[in-house]
C-alpha positions as CSV (number, residue, x, y, z in Angstrom):
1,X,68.7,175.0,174.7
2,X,65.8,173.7,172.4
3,X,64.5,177.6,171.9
4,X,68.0,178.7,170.8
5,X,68.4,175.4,168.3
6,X,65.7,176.3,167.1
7,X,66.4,180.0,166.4
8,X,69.9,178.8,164.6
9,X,67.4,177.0,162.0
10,X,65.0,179.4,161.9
11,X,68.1,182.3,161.2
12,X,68.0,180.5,157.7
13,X,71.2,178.9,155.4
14,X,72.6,175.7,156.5
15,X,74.5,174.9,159.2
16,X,76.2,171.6,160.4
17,X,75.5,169.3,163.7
18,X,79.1,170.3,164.7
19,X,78.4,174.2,163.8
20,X,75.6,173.9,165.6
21,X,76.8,171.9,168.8
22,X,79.5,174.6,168.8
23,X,77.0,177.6,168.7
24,X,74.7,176.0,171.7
25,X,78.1,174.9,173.6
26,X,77.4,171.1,173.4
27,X,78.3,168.0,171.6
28,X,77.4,166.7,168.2
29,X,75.6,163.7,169.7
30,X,73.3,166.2,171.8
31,X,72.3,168.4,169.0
32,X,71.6,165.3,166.7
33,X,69.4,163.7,169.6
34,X,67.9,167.6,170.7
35,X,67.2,166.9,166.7
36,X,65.1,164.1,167.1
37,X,63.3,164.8,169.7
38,X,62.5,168.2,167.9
39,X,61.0,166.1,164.9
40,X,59.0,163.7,167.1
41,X,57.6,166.9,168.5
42,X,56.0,168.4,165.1
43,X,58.3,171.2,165.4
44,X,60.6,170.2,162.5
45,X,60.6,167.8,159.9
46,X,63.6,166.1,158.0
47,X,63.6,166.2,154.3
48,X,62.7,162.2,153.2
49,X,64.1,162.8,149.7
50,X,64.6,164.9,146.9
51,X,62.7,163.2,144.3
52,X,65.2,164.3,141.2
53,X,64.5,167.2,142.2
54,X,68.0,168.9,142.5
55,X,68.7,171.2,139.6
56,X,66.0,173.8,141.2
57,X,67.1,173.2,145.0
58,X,68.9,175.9,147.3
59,X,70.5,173.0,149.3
60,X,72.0,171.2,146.1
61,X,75.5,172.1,147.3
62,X,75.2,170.5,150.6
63,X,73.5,167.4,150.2
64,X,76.4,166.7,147.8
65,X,79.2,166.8,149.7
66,X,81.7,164.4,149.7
67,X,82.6,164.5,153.0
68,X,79.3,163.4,153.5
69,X,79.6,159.6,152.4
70,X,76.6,158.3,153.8
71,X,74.4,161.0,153.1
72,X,72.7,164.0,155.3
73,X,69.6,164.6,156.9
74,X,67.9,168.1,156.2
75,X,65.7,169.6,158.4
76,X,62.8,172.2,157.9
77,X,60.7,174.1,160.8
């Protein structure tokens, strides 16, 4: 399940936890966690902060979502 998680990143664009747990036929909490354990492994890393950088960014839309209140973590192979 980690290969085709990482094949939905790798297809490009940007895709939500519960997109994604619905794609791999799993939960939220497992793709979050497969997430994780993908990062500790070197094989993606999460985005620490955009640095004012926004007017230029592809993902400028996303990360600004309201219905994202607390914020969202962006990840990168």
């Amino acid at each position: 399940m980690l290969e085709k998680l990482l094949a939905e990143i790798r297809s490009g664009g940007t895709q939500e936890i519960r997109t994604l747990a619905g794609k791999l036929g799993t939960t939220p909490a497992m793709v979050a966690a497969m997430l994780e354990h993908l990062e500790r492994s070197g094989l993606l890393k999460a985005y620490q902060g955009c640095s004012g950088a926004c007017p230029g960014c592809s993902l400028k839309e996303a990360c600004q979502r309201s219905d994202f209140p607390h914020g969202m973590r962006i990840w990168q192979d």
